[in-house]
N, C-alpha and C positions, 0 to 999 in steps of 0.2 A: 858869817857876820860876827865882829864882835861885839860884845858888851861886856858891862859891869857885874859879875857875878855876885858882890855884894850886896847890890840891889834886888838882882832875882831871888837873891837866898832871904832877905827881906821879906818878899813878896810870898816865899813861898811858905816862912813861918806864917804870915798873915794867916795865910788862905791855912795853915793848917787851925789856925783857933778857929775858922770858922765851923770845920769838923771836929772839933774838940766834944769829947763824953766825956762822962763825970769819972770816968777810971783813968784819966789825965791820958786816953788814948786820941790818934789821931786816922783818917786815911790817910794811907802811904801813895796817894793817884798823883804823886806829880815827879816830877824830873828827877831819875835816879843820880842823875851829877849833884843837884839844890842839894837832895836828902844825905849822900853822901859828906857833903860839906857842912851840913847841919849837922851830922853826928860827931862828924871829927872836931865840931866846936862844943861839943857837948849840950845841946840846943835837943836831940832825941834821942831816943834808943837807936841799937843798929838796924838799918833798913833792910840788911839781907836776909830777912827774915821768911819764914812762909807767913806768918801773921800777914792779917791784910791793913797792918797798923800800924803806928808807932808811938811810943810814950813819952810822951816830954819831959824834961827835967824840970824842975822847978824855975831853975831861970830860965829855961826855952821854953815853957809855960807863962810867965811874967813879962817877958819880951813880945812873945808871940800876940797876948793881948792889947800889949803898947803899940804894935804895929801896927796891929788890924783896926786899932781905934787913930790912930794917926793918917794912917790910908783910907781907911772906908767908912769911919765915924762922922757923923752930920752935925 
């Protein structure tokens, strides 16, 4: 199937603010293509990591809240 990877990558920042700790770390539990493409945009740290995390960048930190409040905010 296809889709719009923009979208998923979207979706996948969301969901990562929702795991967001206060060391601007995130869980790494979702689609190694999303996180891929979020690093290559500068959105996290590298995912090939053994960490079971990732650290967002200040703008992938700032987006990621904007999204998650545009998607799932009431």
């Amino acid at each position: 199937m296809e889709y719009d990877y923009d979208k998923v990558d979207e979706m996948v920042l969301a969901l990562l603010w929702l795991t967001l700790a206060g060391d601007h770390r995130a869980w790494k539990s979702h689609d190694w293509d999303a996180l891929d493409r979020l690093h290559a945009k500068g959105y996290i740290s590298d995912p090939k990591s053994k960490a079971k995390s990732v650290v967002l960048s200040e703008e992938g930190e700032r987006l990621a809240r904007e999204l998650f409040d545009r998607h799932f905010g009431r």
